[in-house]
C-alpha positions in Angstrom: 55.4 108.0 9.1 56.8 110.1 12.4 55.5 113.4 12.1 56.0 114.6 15.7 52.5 116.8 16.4 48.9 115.5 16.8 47.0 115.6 14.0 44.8 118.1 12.7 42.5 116.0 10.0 41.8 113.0 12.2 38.0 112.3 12.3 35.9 110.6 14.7 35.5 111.2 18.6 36.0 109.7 21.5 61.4 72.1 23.7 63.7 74.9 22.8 62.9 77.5 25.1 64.6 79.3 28.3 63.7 82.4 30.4 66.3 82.4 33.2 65.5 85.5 34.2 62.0 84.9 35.7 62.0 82.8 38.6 60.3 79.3 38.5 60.9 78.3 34.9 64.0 76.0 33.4 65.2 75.6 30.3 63.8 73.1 27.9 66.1 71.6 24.8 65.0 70.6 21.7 66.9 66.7 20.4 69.2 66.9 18.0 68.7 65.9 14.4 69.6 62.7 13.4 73.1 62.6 11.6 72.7 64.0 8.1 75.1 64.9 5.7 77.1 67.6 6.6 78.8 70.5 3.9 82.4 70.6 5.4 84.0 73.6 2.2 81.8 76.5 2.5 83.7 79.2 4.2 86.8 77.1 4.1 89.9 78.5 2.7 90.2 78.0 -0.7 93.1 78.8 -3.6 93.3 78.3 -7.1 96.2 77.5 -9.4 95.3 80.7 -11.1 92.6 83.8 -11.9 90.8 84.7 -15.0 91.7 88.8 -13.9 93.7 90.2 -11.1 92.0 90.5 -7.5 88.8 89.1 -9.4 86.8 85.9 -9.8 89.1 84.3 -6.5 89.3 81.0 -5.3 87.5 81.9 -2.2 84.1 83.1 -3.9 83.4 79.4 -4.9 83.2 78.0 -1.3 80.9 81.4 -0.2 77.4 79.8 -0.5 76.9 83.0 -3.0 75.5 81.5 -6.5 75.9 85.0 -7.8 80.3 85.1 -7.4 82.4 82.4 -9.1 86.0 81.2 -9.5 87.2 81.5 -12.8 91.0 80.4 -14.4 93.6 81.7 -17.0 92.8 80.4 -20.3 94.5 77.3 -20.1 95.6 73.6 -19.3 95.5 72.2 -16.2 93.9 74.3 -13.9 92.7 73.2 -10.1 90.9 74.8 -7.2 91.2 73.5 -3.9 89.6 74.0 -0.3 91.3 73.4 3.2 88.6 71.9 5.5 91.4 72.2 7.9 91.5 68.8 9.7 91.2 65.4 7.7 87.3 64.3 6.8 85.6 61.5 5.1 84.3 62.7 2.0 80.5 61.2 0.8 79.7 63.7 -2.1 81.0 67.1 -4.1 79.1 69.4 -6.1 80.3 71.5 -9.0 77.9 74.2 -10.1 79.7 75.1 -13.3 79.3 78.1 -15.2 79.5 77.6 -19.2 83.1 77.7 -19.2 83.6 74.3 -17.3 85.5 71.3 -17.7 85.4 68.7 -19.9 88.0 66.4 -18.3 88.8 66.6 -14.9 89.2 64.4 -11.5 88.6 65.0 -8.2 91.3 64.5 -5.7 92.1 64.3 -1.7 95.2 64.9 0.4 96.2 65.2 3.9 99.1 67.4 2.7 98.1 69.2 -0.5 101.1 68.0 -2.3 100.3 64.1 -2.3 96.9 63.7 -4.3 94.5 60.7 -4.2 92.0 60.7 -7.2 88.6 59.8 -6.6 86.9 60.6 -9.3 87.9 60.9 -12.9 85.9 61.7 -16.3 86.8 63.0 -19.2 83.0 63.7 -21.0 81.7 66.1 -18.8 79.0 68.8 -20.3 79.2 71.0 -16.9 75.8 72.3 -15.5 75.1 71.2 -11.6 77.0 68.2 -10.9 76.5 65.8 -7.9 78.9 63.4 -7.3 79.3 60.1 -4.6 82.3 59.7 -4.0 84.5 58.0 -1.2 87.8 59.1 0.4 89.7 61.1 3.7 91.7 64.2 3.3 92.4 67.7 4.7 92.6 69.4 1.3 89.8 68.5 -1.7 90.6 69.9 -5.2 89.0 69.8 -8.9 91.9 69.3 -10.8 90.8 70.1 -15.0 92.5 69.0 -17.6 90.3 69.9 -20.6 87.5 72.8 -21.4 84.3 72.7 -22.7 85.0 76.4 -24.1 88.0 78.7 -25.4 87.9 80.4 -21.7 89.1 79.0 -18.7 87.3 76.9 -16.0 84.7 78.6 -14.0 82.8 77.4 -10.9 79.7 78.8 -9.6 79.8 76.9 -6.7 82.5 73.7 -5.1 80.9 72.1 -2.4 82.6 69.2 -0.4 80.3 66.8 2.1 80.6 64.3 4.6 79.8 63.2 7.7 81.4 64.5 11.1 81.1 65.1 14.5 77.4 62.8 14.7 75.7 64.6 12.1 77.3 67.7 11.9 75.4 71.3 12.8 72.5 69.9 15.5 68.8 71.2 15.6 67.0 71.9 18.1 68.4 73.6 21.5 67.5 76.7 23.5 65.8 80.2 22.5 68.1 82.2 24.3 67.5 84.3 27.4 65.4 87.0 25.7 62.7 84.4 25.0 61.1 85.3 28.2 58.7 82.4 29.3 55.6 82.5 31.4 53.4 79.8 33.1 50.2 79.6 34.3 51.7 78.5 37.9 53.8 82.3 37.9 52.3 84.5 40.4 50.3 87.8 38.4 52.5 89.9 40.5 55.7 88.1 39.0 54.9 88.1 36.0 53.3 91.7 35.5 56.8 92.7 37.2 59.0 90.8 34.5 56.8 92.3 31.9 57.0 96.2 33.5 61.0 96.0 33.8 61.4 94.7 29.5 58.4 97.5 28.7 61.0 100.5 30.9 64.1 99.0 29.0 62.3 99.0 25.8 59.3 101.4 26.0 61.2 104.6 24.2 64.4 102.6 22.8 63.2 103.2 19.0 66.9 102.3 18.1 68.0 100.2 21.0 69.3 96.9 20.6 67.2 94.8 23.0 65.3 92.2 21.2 62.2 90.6 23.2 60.0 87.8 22.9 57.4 87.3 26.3 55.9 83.9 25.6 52.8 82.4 27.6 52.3 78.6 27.9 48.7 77.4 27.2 46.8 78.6 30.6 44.8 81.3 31.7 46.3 84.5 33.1 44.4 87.1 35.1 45.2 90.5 36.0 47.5 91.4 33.4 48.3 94.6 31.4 50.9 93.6 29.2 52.6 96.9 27.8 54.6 96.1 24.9 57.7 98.7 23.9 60.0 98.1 20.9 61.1 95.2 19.4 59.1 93.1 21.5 56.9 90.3 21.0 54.1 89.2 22.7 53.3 85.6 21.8 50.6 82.4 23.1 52.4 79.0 22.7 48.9 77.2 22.2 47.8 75.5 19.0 45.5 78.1 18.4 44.2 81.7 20.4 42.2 80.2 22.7 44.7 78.2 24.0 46.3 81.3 25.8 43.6 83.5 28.0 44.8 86.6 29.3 42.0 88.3 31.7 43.4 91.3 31.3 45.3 94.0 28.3 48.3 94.1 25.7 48.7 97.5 25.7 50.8 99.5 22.9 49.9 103.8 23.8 52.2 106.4 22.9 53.0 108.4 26.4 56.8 107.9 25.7 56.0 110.7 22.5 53.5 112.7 24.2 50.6 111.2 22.9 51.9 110.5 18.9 51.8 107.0 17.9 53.1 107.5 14.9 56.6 106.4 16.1 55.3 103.1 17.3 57.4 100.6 15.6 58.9 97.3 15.5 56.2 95.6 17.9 54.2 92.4 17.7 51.2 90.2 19.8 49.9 86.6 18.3 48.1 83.8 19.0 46.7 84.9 21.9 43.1 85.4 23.7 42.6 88.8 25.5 39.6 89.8 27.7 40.4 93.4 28.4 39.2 94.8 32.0 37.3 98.1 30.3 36.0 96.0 27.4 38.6 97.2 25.2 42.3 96.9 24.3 44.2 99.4 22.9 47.1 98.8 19.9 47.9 102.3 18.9 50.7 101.4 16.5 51.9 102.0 13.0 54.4 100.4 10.8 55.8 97.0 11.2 53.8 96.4 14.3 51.4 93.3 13.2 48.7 92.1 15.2 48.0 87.9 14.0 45.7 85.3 15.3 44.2 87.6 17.8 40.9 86.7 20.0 39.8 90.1 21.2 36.5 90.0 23.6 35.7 93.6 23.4 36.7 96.1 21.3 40.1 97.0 20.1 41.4 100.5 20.0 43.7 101.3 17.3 44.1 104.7 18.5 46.5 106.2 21.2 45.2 108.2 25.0 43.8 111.2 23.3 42.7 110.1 19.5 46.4 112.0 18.7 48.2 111.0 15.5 49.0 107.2 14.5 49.7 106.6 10.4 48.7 102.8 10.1 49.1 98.8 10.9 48.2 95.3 10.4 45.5 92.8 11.3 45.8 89.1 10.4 43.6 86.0 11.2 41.9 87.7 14.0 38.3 87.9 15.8 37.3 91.1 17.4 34.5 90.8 18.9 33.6 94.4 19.5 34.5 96.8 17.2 37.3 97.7 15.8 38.3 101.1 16.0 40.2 103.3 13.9 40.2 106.6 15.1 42.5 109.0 14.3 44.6 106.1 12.4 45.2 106.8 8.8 45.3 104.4 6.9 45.1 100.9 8.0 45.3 97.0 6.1 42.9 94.4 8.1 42.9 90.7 6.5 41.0 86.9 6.7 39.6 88.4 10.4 36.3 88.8 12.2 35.1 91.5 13.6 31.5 92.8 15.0 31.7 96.4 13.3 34.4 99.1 12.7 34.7 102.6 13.5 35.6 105.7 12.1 37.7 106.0 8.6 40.2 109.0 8.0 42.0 108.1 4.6 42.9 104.5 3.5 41.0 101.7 5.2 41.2 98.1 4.1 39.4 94.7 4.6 40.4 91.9 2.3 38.3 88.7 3.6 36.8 90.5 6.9 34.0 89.0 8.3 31.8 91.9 9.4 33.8 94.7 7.2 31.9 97.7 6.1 30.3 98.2 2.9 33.1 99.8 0.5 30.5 100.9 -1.9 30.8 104.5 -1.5 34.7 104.9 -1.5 35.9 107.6 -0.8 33.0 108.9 1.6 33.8 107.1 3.4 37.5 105.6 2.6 36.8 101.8 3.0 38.0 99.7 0.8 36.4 95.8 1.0 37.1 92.8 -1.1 35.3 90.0 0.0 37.2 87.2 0.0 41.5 86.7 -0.4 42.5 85.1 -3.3 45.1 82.9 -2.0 47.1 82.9 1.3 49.5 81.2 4.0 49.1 82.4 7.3 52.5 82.8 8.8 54.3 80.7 10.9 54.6 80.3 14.3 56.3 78.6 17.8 53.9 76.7 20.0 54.1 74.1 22.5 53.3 70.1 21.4 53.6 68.1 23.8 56.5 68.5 26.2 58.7 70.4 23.2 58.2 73.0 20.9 57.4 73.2 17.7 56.7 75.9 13.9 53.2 75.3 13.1 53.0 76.2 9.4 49.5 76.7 8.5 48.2 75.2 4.8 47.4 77.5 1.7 43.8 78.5 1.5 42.3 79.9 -1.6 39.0 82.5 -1.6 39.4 82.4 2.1 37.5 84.9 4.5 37.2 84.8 8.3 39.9 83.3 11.0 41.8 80.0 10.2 41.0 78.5 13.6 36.9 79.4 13.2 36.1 75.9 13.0 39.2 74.4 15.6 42.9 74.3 15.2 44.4 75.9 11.8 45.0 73.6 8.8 48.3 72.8 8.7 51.4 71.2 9.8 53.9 71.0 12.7 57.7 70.7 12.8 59.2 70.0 15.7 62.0 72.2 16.7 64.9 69.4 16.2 64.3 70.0 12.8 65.6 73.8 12.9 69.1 75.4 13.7 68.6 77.9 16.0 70.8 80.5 15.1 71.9 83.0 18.0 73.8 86.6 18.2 77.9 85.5 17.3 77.1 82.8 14.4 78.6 83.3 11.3 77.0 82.9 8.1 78.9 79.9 7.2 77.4 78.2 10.3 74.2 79.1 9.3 74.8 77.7 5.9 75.8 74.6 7.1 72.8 73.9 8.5 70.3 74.8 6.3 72.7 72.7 3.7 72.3 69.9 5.2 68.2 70.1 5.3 67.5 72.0 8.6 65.1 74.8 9.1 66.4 78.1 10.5 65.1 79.6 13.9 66.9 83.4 14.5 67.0 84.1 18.9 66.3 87.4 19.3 69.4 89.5 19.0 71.5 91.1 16.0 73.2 89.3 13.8 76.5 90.8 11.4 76.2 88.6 8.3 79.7 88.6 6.0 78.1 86.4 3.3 74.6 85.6 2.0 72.5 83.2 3.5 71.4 80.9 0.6 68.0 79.4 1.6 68.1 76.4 -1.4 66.0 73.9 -0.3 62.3 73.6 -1.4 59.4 74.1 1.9 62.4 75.2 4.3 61.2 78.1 7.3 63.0 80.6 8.3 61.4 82.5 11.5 63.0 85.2 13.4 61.5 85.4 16.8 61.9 89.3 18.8 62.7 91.1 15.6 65.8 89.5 14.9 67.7 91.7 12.9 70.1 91.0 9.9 72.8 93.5 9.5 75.1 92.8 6.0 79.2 93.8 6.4 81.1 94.7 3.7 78.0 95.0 0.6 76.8 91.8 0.6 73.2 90.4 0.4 72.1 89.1 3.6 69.6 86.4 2.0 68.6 85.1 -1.0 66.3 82.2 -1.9 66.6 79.9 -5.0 64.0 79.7 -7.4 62.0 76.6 -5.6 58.8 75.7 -4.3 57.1 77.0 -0.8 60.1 78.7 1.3 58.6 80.9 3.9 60.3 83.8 5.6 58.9 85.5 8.6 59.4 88.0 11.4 62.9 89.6 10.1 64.2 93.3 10.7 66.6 93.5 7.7 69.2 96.2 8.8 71.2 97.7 5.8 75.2 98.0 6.5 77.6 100.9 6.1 78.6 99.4 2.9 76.0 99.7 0.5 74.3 96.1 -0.6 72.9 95.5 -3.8 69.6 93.9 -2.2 68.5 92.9 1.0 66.5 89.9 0.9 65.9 88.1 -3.0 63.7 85.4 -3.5 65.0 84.0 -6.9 67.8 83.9 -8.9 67.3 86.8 -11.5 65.7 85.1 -14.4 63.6 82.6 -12.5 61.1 81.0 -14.0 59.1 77.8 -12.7 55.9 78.1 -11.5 55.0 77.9 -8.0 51.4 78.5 -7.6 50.4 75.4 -6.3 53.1 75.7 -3.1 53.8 79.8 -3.6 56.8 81.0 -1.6 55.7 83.8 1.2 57.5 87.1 3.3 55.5 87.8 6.2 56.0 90.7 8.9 59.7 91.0 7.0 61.0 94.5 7.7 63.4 96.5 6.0 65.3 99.7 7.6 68.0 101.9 5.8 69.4 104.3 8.0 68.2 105.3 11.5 69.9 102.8 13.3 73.4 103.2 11.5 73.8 105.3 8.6 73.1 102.6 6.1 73.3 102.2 2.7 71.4 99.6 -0.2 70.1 100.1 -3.7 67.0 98.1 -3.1 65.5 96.2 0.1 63.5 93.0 -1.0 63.8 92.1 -5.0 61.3 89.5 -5.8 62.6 87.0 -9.1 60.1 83.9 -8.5 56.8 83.7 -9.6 54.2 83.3 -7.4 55.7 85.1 -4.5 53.3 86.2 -1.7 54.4 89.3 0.4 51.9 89.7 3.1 53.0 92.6 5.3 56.4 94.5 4.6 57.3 97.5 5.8 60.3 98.9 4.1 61.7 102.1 5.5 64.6 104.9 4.9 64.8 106.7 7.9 63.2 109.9 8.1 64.8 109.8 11.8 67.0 108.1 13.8 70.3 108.7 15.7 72.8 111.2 15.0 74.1 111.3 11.7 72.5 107.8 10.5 69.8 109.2 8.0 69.9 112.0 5.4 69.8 112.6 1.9 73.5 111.6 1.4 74.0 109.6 4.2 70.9 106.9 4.0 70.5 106.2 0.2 68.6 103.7 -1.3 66.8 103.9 -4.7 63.3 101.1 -4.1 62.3 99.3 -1.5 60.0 96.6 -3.9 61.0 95.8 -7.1 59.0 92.7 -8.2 60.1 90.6 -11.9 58.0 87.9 -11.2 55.2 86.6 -12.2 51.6 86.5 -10.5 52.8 87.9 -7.1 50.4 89.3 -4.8 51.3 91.8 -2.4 48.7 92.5 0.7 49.8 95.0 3.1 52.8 96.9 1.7 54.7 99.6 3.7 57.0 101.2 1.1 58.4 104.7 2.4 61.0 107.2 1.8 63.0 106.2 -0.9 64.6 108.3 -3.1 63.8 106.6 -6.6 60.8 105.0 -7.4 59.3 103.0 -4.5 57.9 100.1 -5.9 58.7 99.1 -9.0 56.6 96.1 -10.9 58.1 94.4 -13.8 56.3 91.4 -13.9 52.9 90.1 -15.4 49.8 89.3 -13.0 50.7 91.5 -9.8 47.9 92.3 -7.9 48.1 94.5 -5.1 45.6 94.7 -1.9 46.7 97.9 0.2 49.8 99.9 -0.1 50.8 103.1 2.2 54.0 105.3 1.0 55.4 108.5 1.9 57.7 109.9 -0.7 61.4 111.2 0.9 60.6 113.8 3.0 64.7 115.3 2.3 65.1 116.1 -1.5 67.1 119.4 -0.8 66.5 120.6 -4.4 64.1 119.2 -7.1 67.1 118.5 -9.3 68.1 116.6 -6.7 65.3 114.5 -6.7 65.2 114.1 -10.4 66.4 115.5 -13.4 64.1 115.9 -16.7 60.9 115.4 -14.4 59.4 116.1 -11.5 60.6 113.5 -9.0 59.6 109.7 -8.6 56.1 108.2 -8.5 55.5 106.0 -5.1 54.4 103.1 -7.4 55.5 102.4 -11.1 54.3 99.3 -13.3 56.8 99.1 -16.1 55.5 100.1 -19.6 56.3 96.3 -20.9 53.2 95.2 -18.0 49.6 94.4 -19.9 48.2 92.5 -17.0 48.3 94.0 -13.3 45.5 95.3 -10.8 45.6 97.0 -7.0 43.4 98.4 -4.8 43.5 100.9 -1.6 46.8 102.7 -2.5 47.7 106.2 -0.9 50.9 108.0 -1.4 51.8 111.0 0.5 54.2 114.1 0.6 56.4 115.4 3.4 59.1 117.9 1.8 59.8 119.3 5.3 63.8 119.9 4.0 62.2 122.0 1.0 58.3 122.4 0.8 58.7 123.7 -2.7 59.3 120.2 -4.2 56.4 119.1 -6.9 56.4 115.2 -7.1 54.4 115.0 -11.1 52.4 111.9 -9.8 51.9 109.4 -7.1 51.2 106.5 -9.6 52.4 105.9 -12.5 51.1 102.8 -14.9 50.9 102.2 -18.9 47.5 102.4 -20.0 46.2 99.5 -21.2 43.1 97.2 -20.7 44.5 94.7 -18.3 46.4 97.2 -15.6 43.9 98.6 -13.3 44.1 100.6 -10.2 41.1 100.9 -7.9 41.0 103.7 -4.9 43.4 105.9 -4.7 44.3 108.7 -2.8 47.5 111.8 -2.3 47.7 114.1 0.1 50.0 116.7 1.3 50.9 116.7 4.5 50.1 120.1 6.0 50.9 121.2 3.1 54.4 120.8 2.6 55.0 120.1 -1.0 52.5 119.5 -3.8 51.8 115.9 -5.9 50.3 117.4 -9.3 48.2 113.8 -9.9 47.1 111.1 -8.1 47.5 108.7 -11.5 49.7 109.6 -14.8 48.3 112.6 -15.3 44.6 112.2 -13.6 43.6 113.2 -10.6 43.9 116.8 -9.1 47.1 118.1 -6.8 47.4 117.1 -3.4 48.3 120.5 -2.1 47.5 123.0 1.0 47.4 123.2 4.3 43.9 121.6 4.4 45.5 118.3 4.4 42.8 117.2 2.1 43.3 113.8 -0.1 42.7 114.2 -3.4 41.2 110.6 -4.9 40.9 108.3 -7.8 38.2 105.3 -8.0 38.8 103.5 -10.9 41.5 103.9 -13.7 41.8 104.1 -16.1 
């Protein structure tokens, strides 16, 4: 949302860390990990004795850590593929990932000189599949060597990976933050650190695509006379066990001077696990998208509105106690979840409280627009970096099932710490390969703040890893490729990301699951929290969809997926930014709470999969179609949200979708959700509206539900449907 005027239908009144910037504070290093296996091919270079096609299926695209490109040979007898690891290693184990034209007889060989070869392993009764094999021997230059297929075709390898042990246990964990990972202590003078904060908010206060990338980080203490004012990408963060841990006598401020009093523009901005006593007896956070607000202890009221109740278009409240009240204001739609708060004020179109203590009655939706479920069904609270002991650690909080309230109600949040030698710490200039390493041979993954050019995918395949970017670390692909995907396994969580599409369109930008995955997680669900996605704006960018979700049992707890409406010169446009979803969803029984979905030029969220349930979505259509055959031929554009007509079970509440056409205002959109009819798919509280008017949605549901249409700005709803 970044309509740039105030709004007219707003209702209401009135140790691994180092800051070497800030004087007084030193660096402290995680330990390594303990030597561990290390992959030594991936990345390497790699040839083949032949291909299955010119320039296709190459020798290279089996050592890429991509399980979705492969190797394949001619048609015939023998056939070998060998990597380089470029100085001579002991070998410990390879693994073949065959494809179903693999080898029936083949041996595994070593050389220093890749002309003299040393067998060590032989077999002649293989059936292919995924293959892990001890072996022991030293070369430069590992090869499969085949003499015999399973099939008519040649051989053809998923994946050849070659381990051993190096250099004390390869890739090490543990180690520093980085610079921007800006460190406070209750010893700092107010004055120094209020000074520190002031000189990050001028950098970053109106640096909407900047590249700066912040994290201010307070050690357990109290603070006093603080206002905290945080710009983009910047995060605000207590390394306590829990909120109370941190006390800050004082404001976090987000307010929207830098855009005359619009907050609708207020981006890419984060505060957790933190206690604030604000001087006036309230704090203001006048955000919207991707700006969450987690494990927050507010005493007083919280503002959700910016200096002069002008426009803001909607956020995010997790696993926080307010206790004042919390107040909307002029925002518009807004997603509050397993908190605590005294009372709210105000609704304008879409508000939301899934497992709020203290959350108004929803009873007479729409008048006024609350939605209210009582309890969450099932949740992880997300991740975070806090201080045990004399290092640092991820606290990963435990699943919780018909949960309401704040996780650290009754003391420190169920759960689980890992100490930070247990994570790679990735920083600005790593390749992908490096990154692979690591998380190959079993570490987590921490991101520094900072940008990050990824030329291969970053395969997350081991069950309960973390991957945490801290500052809105941001993920741009090169040259097409998925950035990350996740294999179809158990409890992999993936928070605080800024996924930047390349030039070079990609196919997807974050997958969890191989297409056709099907094991069930329920009992340890995989979960994508405060992961963003951006095409365009920054860069002129390019991908077909942003997050495509294959496993079952997926959580996605606050996404905001985004092509630019805005941005720098020439980086967004109908034909410049293209991407056709931002959600598509084949799994099974995933829950989404929280979903941002906005501007895309297909249909926005697309649901495949049995058992979705949905708590809260917010959408704008593309406000740029220049025609409405441009858009879509044989119908009136896209719907926001689309359950496929093969779905019998599926159920959301508090969905709005709304229209923008400013390039042409004479676009009709048919519908803003679209759904098969059948017993088991049911939507609850919906809403469209025009935006001042410019452009018309002819139904809120299929075909029920009157136009959103007029200068009135007035939603037109939907209860229940069918």
């Amino acid at each position: 949302m970044s309509v740039p005027r105030r709004s007219p239908w707003r209702r209401g009144a009135a140790g691994g860390l180092v800051a070497v910037l800030v004087a007084g504070l030193t660096a402290i290093t995680g330990s390594s990990a303990a030597a561990a296996e290390v992959l030594l091919s991936q990345g390497k270079p790699a040839t083949a004795s032949s291909t299955e096609a010119p320039g296709a299926y190459l020798a290279t695209e089996a050592v890429d850590g991509n399980t979705g490109t492969r190797w394949s040979s001619a048609f015939a007898d023998p056939q070998w593929l060998q990597v380089d690891l470029g100085t001579s290693q002991a070998i410990t184990r390879v693994e073949l990932n065959w494809e179903t034209a693999a080898a029936k007889a083949y041996q595994i060989q070593v050389s220093d000189n890749a002309s003299s070869w040393t067998t060590v392993y032989s077999t002649t009764t293989s059936t292919g599949g995924n293959q892990s094999l001890a072996v022991t021997g030293t070369g430069r230059y590992v090869r499969m060597y085949g003499t015999q297929r399973t099939t008519t075709y040649g051989y053809s390898l998923w994946e050849f990976k070659v381990f051993g042990e190096t250099g004390g246990g390869g890739v090490p964990g543990g180690g520093s933050l980085g610079a921007n990972v800006v460190v406070f202590d209750p010893s700092m003078s107010s004055a120094t650190i209020q000074a520190r904060a002031d000189e990050i908010f001028r950098q970053q206060e109106s640096a909407q695509f900047g590249t700066g990338r912040y994290v201010l980080a307070f050690k357990p203490g109290t603070y006093n006379n603080l206002n905290i004012q945080v710009g983009f990408y910047t995060s605000v963060v207590g390394l306590g066990q829990n909120p109370q841990d941190v006390r800050i006598n004082g404001d976090i401020t987000v307010d929207a001077g830098w855009f005359q009093g619009n907050a609708t523009q207020n981006f890419w901005r984060s505060t957790e696990n933190l206690s604030v006593y604000p001087v006036n007896g309230a704090n203001r956070w006048a955000v919207s998208q991707a700006a969450p607000f987690r494990r927050m202890d507010v005493h007083g009221d919280l503002n959700l509105a910016p200096n002069g109740y002008g426009w803001a278009s909607g956020g995010y409240i997790a696993d926080s106690r307010i206790s004042g009240s919390e107040g909307q204001y002029s925002q518009q739609q807004w997603f509050t979840r397993n908190s605590q708060i005294a009372s709210n004020t105000n609704a304008v179109w879409n508000q939301m409280f899934v497992g709020v203590q203290g959350a108004p009655s929803g009873a007479a939706y729409p008048n006024p627009p609350y939605t209210t479920i009582a309890a969450t069904p099932v949740i992880r609270e997300k991740p975070y970096l806090y201080q045990s002991g004399g290092d640092y650690a991820v606290f990963v909080p435990s699943l919780t099932s018909n949960s309401s309230g704040v996780s650290w109600a009754n003391g420190n949040t169920p759960g689980a710490g890992i100490p930070l030698s247990q994570f790679y710490v990735a920083k600005p200039g790593d390749t992908a390969a490096r990154i692979n390493q690591a998380l190959a041979q079993g570490l987590n993954l921490i991101f520094q703040p900072g940008i990050y050019q990824i030329d291969q995918t970053i395969n997350v395949t081991r069950a309960n890893t973390v991957v945490l970017g801290l500052g809105y670390a941001t993920i741009i692909p090169v040259n097409g490729v998925t950035p990350m995907q996740v294999a179809d396994v158990d409890g992999v969580k993936i928070a605080g990301i800024l996924f930047d599409a390349g030039t070079t369109n990609s196919a997807n930008l974050l997958v969890m699951g191989p297409n056709g995955s099907s094991a069930n997680h329920a009992a340890n669900p995989s979960t994508v929290q405060d992961v963003f996605f951006r095409i365009g704006g920054y860069i002129a960018g390019k991908a077909t969809n942003s997050l495509l979700v294959n496993s079952n049992n997926v959580i996605v707890d606050h996404i905001w997926a985004w092509r630019a409406d805005h941005g720098n010169a020439g980086t967004y446009g109908w034909n410049v930014a293209t991407g056709d979803s931002g959600l598509i969803v084949n799994g099974q029984d995933v829950i989404g709470y929280g979903l941002f979905v906005e501007h895309y030029q297909k249909y926005e969220v697309v649901w495949n999969g049995n058992g979705g349930r949905t708590y809260f979505l917010q959408n704008e259509m593309p406000y740029d179609p220049p025609t409405q055959a441009a858009w879509r031929t044989g119908a009136n554009g896209y719907a926001a949200y689309k359950v496929a007509d093969s779905v019998t079970t599926h159920e959301a509440w508090g969905m709005g979708s709304y229209c923008y056409f400013n390039v042409n205002p004479s676009i009709h959109a048919d519908r803003g959700f679209e759904v098969p009819v059948k017993s088991g798919v049911k939507l609850h509280n919906l809403l469209t509206v025009s935006l001042g008017g410019n452009g018309v949605i002819d139904h809120v549901v299929n075909t029920t539900g009157g136009a959103a249409q007029g200068t009135a700005t007035v939603p037109s709803y939907v209860v229940n449907f069918p």
